[in-house]
C-alpha positions in Angstrom: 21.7 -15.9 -5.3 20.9 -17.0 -1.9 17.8 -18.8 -1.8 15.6 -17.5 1.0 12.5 -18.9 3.4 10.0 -16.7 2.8 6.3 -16.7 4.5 4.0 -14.3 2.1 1.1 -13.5 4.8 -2.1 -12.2 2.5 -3.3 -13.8 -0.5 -4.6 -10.4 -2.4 -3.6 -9.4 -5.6 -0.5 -7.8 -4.5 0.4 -10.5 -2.2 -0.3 -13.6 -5.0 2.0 -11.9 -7.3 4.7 -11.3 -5.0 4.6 -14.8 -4.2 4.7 -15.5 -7.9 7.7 -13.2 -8.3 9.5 -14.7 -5.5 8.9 -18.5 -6.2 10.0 -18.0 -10.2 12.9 -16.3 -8.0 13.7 -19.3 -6.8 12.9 -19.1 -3.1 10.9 -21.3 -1.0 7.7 -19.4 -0.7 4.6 -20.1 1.2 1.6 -17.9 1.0 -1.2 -17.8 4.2 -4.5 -17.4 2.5 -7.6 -16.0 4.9 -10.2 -18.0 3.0 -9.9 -21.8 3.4 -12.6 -22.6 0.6 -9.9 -20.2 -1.8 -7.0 -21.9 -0.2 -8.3 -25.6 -1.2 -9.2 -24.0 -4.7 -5.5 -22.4 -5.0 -4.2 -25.8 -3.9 -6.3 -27.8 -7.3 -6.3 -25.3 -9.6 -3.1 -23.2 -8.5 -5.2 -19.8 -9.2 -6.3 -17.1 -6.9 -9.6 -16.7 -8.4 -11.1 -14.8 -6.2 -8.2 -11.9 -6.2 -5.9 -12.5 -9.2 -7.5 -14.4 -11.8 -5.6 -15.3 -14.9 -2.0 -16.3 -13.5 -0.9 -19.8 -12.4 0.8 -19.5 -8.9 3.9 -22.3 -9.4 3.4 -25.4 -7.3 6.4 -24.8 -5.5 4.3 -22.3 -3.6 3.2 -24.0 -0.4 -0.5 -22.9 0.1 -2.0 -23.0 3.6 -4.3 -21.1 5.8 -2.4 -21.8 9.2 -0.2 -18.5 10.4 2.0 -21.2 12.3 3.1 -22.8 8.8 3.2 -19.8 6.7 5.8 -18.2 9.1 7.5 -20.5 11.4 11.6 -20.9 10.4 11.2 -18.1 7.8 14.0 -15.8 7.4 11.7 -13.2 5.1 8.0 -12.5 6.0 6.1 -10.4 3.9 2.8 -8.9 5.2 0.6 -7.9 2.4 -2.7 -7.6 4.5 -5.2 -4.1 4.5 -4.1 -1.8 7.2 -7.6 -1.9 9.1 -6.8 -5.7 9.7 -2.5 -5.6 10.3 -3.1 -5.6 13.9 -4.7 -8.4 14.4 -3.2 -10.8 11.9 0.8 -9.6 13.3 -0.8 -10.7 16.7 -1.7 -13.7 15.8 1.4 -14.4 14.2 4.1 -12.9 16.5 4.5 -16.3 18.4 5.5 -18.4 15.2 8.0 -15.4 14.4 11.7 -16.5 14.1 14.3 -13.8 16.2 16.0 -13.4 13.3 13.5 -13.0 10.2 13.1 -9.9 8.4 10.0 -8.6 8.4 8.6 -6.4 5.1 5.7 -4.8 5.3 3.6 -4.0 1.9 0.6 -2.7 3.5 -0.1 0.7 2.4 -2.1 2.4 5.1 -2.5 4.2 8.3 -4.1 2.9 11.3 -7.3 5.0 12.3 -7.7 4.9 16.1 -3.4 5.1 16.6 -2.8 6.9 13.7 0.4 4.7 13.5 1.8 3.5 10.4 2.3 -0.2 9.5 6.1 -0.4 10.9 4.6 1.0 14.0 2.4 -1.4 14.4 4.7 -4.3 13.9 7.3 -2.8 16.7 4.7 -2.4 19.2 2.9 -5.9 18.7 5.8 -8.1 17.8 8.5 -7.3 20.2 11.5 -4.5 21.0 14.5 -4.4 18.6 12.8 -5.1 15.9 13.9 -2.1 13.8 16.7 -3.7 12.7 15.2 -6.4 10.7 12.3 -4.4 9.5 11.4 -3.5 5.8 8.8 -1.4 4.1 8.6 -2.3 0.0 6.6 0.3 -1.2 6.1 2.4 -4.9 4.1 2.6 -8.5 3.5 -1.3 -9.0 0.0 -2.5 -9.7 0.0 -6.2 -8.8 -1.5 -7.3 -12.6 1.5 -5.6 -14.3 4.0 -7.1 -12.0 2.8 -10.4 -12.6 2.8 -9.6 -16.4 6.6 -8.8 -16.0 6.4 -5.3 -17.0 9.4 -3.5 -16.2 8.6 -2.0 -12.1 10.5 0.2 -10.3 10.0 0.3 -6.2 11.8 1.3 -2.9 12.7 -0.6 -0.2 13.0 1.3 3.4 14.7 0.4 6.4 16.2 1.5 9.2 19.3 -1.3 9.2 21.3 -1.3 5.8 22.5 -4.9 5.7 18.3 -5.6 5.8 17.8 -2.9 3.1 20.2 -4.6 1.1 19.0 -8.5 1.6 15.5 -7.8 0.6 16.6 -5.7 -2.2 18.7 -8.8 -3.4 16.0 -11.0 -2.6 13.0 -9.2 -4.6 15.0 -7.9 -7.0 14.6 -9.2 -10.9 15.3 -7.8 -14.7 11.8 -6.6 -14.3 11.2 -6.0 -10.9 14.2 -3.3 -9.9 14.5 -2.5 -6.3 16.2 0.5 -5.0 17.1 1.1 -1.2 16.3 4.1 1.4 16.9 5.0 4.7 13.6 6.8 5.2 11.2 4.3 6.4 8.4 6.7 7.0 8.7 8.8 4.3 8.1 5.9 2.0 5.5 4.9 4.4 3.6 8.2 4.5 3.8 8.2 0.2 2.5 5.0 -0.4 -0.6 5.7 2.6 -1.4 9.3 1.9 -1.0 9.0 -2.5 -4.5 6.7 -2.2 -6.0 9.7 -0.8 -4.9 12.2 -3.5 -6.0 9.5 -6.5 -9.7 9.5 -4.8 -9.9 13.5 -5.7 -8.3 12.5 -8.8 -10.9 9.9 -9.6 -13.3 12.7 -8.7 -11.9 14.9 -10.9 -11.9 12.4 -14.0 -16.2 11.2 -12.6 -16.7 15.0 -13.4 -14.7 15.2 -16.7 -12.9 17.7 -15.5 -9.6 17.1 -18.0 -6.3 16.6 -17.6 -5.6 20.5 -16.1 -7.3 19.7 -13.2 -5.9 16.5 -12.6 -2.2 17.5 -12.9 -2.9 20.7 -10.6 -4.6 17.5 -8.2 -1.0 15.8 -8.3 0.9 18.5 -7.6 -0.9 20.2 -4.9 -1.4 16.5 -3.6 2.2 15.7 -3.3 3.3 19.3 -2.1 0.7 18.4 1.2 1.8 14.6 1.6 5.3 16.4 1.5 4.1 19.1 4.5 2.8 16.1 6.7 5.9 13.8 6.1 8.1 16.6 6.7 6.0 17.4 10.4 6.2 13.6 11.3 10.0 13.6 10.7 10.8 12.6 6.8 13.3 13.4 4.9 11.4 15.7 1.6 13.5 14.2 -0.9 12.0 10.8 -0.6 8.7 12.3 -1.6 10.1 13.1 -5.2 10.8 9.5 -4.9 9.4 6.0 -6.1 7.7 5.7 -3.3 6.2 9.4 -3.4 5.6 11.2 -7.1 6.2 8.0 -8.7 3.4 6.1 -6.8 1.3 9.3 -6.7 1.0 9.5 -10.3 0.4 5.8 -10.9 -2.4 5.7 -8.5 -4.1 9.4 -9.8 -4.2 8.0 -13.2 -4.0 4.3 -14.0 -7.4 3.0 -14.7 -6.4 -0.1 -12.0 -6.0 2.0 -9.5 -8.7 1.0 -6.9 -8.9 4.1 -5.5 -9.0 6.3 -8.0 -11.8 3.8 -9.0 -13.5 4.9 -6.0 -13.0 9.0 -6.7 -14.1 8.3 -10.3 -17.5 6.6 -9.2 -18.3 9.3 -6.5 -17.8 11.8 -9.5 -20.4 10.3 -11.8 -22.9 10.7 -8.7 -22.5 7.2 -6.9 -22.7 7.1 -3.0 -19.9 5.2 -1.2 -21.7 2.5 0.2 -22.7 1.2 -2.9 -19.0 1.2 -4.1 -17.9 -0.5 -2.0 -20.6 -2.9 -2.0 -19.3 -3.4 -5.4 -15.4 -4.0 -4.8 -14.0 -7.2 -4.0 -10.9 -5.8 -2.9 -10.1 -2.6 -0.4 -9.2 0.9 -1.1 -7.4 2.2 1.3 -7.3 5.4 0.4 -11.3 5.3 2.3 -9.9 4.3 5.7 -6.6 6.1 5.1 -8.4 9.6 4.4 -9.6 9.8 7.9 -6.1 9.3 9.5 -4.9 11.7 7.5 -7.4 14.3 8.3 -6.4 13.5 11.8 -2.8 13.7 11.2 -2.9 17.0 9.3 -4.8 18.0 12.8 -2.4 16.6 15.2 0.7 18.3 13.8 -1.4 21.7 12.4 -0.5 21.0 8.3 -2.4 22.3 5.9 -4.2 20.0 3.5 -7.0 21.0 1.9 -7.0 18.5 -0.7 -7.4 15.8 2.1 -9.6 17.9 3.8 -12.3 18.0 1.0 -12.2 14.5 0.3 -12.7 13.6 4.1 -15.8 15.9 3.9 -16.8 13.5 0.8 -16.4 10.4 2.1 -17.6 11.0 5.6 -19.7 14.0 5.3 -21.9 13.6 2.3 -20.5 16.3 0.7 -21.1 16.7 -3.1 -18.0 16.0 -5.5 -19.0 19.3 -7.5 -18.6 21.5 -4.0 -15.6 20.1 -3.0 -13.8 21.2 -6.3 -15.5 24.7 -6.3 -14.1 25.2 -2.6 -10.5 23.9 -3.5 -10.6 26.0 -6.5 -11.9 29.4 -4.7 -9.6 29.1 -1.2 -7.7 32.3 0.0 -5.4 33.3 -3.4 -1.6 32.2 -1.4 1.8 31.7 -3.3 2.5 28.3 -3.9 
């Protein structure tokens, strides 16, 4: 195995266990933490107890809350950072950037005023050329089960081969398995748009509407992700993918999926606000709901699905209304 430089930028859940994952690896990890009171905490007690409590992160992990360290000579970065805040953190790290590094992005998101997807946003704030040593690792892995060891499945997306195959071998363990594709924003577009699908899951499940609705939720969901990616120039098959049905279902119905969380709250009659007040971590699927809606504008797709949960989220519409209008649109084949 070659043993790899690699800058982890995000200390979340998902981005403290792939740090984990990649130091038992073997690599030389360091992981950029946001918080410095965490990052002095992580550095005595080696735990991220403020994100991912319960798992010791090796001491071969350098800790540090300086982008220059966390990057600079790296030949792998991996940004694990909410979309809403991608932008800013890649600018502030594109100086320390290495010509040569692979970057990976496993932010799952859209951005709302550019509507452009995390590998967008890293070519047009990093430099030109840079789609030949960029990677999207995306698909149905909650961060707690990964760092468990549970047997994972995910895809890795990029538009070079030789870079799809290098962070394959790098990430790549007897429980972590990592498959390549070509079809960068395909995968992109699954791993964004399934957080908005789990929310009218979780709405479903708030209402105790059974396991009929939800199922017709996934389906429906993933034939409209499929519309949109399809418009925006994906290939359909990735949508029956890791990356797309497998990370749709994991999302619509695993109890640690945070948006579904969300959906699942808003059906038992909580307001949003006060979710979110609640959550530590982010849902994208909130912020990630109104690009859609936009998207499914821009290119003229159908998606009622997204459609409805917009109007929940943004205008106050009540869970119960948005399922009566799904379920009593214009009778269509399917």
């Amino acid at each position: 195995m070659i043993k790899e430089k690699i800058g982890v930028i995000g200390a979340g859940s998902w981005g403290t266990s792939l740090a984990i994952l990649l130091s038992e690896k073997g690599h030389d990890v360091s992981l950029w933490v946001y918080e410095k009171d965490l990052s002095e905490r992580i550095k005595k007690n080696r735990v991220n107890d403020l994100y991912f409590q319960g798992f010791k992160i090796p001491e071969s992990v350098f800790i540090t809350t300086s982008l220059k360290e966390s990057s600079d000579r790296k030949d792998l970065i991996v940004t694990a950072v909410p979309s809403h805040v991608l932008r800013g953190v890649l600018t502030d790290l594109s100086p320390f950037i290495d010509k040569k590094a692979i970057l990976i992005s496993c932010t799952k998101g859209i951005e709302n005023d550019t509507l452009l997807t995390p590998s967008d946003i890293m070519k047009e704030v990093i430099s030109e050329g840079l789609s030949d040593r960029l990677a999207v690792l995306s698909g149905p892995s909650f961060a707690l089960e990964v760092a468990k060891k549970l047997p994972t499945a995910v895809s890795v997306a990029s538009y070079d081969r030789d870079a799809g195959l290098r962070v394959q071998t790098a990430f790549n363990t007897p429980y972590f398995r990592v498959y390549t594709n070509p079809d960068v924003i395909g995968v992109e577009l699954g791993g964004a748009l399934k957080n908005v699908i789990a929310i009218a899951s979780g709405v479903s499940d708030g209402l105790r509407y059974g396991n009929n609705a939800r199922a017709a939720l996934i389906t429906r969901g993933l034939s409209e992700i499929s519309r949109l990616g399809i418009a925006m120039g994906a290939n359909p098959l990735t949508f029956s993918g890791l990356s797309g049905l497998g990370d749709l279902i994991l999302t619509c119905t695993g109890e640690l999926s945070r948006n579904r969380t969300v959906g699942y709250k808003l059906g038992q009659g909580m307001r949003l606000k006060d979710i979110l007040l609640e959550m530590r971590m982010v849902a994208e699927g909130v912020n990630t709901t109104k690009a859609a809606y936009k998207l499914s504008r821009k290119y003229n797709v159908e998606m009622p699905i997204t459609e409805q949960v917009y109007k929940l989220l943004y205008e106050n519409k009540e869970p119960k209304d948005v399922v009566k209008d799904l379920m009593t649109r214009e009778l269509k084949d399917e």
